[in-house]
ChimeraX commands (.cxc) that place a marker at each C-alpha (Angstrom):
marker #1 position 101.98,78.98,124.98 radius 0.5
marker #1 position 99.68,81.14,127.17 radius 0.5
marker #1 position 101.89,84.39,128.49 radius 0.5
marker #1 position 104.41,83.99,126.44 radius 0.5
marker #1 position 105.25,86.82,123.72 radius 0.5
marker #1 position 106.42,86.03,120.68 radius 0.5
marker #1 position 109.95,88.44,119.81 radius 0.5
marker #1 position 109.43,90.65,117.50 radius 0.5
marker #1 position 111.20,91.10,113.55 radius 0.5
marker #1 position 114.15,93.74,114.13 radius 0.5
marker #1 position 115.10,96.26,111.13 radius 0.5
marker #1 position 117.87,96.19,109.08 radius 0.5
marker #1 position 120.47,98.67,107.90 radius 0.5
marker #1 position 119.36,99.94,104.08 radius 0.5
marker #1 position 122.27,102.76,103.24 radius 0.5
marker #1 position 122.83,103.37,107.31 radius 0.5
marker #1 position 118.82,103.72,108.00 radius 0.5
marker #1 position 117.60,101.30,109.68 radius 0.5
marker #1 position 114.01,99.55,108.43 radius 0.5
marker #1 position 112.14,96.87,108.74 radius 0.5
marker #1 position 111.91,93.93,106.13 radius 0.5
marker #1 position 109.32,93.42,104.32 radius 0.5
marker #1 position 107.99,89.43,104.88 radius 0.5
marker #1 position 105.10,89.37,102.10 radius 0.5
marker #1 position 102.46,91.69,100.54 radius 0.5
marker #1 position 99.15,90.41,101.51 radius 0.5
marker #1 position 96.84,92.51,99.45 radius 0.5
marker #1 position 96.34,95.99,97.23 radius 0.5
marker #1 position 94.06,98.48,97.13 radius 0.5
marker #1 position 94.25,102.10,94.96 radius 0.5
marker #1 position 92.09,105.05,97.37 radius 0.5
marker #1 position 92.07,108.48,95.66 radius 0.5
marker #1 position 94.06,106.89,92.82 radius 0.5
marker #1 position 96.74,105.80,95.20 radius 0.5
marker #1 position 98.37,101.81,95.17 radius 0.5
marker #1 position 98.51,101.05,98.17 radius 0.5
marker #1 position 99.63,97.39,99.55 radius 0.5
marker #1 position 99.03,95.65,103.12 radius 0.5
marker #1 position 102.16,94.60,104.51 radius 0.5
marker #1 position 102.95,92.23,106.83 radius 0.5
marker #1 position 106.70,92.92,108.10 radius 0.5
marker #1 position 108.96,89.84,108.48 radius 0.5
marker #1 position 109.16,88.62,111.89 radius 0.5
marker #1 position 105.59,90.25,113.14 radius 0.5
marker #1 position 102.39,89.04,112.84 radius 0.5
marker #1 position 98.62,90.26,111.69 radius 0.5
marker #1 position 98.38,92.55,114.77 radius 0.5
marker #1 position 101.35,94.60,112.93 radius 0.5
marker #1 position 100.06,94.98,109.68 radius 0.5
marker #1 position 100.11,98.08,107.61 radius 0.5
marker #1 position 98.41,99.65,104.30 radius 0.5
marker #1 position 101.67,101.14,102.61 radius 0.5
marker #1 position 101.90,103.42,99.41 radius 0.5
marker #1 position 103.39,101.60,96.06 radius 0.5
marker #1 position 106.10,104.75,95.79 radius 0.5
marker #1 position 107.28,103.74,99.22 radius 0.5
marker #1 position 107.89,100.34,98.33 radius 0.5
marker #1 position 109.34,100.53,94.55 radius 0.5
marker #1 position 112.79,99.26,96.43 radius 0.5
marker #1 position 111.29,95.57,96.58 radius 0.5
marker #1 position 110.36,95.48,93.35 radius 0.5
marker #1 position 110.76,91.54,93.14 radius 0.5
marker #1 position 108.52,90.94,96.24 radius 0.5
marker #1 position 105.66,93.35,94.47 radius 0.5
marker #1 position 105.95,91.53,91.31 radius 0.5
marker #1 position 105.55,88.52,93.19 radius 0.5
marker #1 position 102.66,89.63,94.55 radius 0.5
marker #1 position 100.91,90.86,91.03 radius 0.5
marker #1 position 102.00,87.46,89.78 radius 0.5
marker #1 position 100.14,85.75,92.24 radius 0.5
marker #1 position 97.17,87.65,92.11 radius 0.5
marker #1 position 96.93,87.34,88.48 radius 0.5
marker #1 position 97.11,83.88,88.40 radius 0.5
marker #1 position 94.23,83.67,91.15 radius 0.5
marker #1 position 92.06,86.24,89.25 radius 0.5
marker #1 position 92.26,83.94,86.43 radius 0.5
marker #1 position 91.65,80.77,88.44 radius 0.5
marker #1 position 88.59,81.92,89.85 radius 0.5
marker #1 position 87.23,83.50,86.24 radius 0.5
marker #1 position 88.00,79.88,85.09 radius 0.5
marker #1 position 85.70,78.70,88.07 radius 0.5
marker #1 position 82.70,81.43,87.22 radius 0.5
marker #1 position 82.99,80.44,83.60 radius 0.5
marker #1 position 82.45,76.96,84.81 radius 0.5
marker #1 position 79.78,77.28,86.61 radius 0.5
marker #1 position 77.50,79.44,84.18 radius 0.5
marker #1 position 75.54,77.28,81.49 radius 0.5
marker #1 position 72.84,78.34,78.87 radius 0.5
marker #1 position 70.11,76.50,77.82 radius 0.5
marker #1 position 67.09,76.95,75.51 radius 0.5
marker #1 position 64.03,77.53,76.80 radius 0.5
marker #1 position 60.63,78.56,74.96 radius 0.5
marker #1 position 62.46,80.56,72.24 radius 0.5
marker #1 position 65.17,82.48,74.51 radius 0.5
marker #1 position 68.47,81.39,75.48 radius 0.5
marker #1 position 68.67,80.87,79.45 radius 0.5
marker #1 position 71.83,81.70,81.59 radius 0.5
marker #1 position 71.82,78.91,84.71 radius 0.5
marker #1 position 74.36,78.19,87.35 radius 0.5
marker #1 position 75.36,75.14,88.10 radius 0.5
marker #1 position 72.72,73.23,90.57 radius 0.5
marker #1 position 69.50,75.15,89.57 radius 0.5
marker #1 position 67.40,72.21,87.41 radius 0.5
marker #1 position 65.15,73.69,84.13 radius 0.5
marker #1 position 62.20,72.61,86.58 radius 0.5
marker #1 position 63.59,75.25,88.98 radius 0.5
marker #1 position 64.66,77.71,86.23 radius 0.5
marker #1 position 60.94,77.71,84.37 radius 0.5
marker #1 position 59.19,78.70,87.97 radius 0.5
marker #1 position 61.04,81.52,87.97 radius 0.5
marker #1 position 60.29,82.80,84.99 radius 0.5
marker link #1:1,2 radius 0.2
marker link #1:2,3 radius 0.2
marker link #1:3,4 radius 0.2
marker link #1:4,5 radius 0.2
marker link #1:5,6 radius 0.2
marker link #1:6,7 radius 0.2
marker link #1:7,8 radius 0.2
marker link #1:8,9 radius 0.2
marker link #1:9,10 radius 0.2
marker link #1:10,11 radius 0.2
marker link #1:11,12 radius 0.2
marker link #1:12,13 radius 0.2
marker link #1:13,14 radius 0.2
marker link #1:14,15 radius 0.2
marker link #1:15,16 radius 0.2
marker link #1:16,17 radius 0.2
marker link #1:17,18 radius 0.2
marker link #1:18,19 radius 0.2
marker link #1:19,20 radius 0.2
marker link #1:20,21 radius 0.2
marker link #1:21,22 radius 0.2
marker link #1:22,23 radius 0.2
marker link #1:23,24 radius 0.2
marker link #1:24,25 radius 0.2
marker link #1:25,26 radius 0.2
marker link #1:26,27 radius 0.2
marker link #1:27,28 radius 0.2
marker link #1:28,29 radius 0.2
marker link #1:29,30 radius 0.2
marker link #1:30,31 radius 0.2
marker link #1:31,32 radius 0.2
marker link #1:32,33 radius 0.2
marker link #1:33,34 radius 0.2
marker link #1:34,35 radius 0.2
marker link #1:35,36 radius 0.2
marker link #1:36,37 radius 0.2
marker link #1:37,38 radius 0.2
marker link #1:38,39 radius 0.2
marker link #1:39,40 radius 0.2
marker link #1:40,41 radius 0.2
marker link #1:41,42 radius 0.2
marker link #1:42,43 radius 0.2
marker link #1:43,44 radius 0.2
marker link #1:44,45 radius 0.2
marker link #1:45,46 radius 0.2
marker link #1:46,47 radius 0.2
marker link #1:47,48 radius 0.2
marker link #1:48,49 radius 0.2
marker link #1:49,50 radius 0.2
marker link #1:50,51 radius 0.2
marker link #1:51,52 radius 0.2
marker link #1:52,53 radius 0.2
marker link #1:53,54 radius 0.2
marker link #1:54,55 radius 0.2
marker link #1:55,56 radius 0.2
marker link #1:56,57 radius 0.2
marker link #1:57,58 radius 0.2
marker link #1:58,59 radius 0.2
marker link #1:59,60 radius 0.2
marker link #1:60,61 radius 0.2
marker link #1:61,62 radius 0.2
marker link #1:62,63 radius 0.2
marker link #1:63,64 radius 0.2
marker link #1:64,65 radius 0.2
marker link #1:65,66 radius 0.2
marker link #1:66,67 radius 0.2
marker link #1:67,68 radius 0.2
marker link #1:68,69 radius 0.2
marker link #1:69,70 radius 0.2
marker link #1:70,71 radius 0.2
marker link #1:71,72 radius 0.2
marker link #1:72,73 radius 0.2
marker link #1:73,74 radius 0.2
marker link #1:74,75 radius 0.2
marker link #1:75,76 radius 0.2
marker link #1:76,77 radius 0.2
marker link #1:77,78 radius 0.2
marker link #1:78,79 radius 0.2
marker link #1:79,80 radius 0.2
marker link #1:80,81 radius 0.2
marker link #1:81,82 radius 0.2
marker link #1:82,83 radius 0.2
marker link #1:83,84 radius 0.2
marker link #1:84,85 radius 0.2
marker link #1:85,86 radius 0.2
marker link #1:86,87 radius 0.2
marker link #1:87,88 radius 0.2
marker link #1:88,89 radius 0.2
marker link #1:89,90 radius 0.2
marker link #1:90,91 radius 0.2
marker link #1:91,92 radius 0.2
marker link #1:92,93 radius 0.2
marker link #1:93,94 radius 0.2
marker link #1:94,95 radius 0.2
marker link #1:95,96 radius 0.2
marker link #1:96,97 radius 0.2
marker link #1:97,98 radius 0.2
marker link #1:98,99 radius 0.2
marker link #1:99,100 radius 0.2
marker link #1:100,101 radius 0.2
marker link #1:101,102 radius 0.2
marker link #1:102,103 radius 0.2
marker link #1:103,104 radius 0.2
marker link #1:104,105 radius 0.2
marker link #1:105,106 radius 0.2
marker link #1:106,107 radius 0.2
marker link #1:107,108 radius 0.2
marker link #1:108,109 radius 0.2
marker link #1:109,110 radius 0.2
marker link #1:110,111 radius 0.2
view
């Protein structure tokens, strides 16, 4: 509802220091040949999300695996889809790469 604000994750005790939990890993990048991952901490929203540094996360090792997991199997989706959509045809003696919706007709005005 309008005005009101949502309360905000609180951290936990890890070995007396307090921190704050990690709720998923919503993407990775490497800069300068750095991992780094975007983190969105449990309990907080978009507004609080941070680019992190894989060393300063290798103590949630599952929820980073998840992550790769996931993003493997969605890098191979969408290659599935791309392979999908590419055809080849003959066409006056060469072979013709076409995507999906383009006609010959369309294909041989271009040429």
């Amino acid at each position: 509802m309008g005005g009101q604000k949502k309360e905000e994750g609180k951290p936990i005790k890890v070995e007396g220091v307090e921190e704050w939990e990690v709720g998923k890993i919503l993407n990775k990048r490497k800069i300068r040949g750095t991992e780094k991952y975007l983190v969105r901490w449990k309990g907080f929203t978009v507004e609080h999300d941070i680019w992190e540094k894989g060393e300063d996360l290798e103590h949630i090792k599952e929820v980073l695996e998840k992550f790769e997991r996931r993003m493997n199997t969605e890098v191979r989706r969408q290659e599935k889809l791309d392979m999908a959509e590419e055809r080849y045809f003959y066409l006056g003696n060469v072979w013709q790469k076409c995507c999906m919706g383009r006609t010959t007709e369309n294909l041989r005005r271009n040429i």
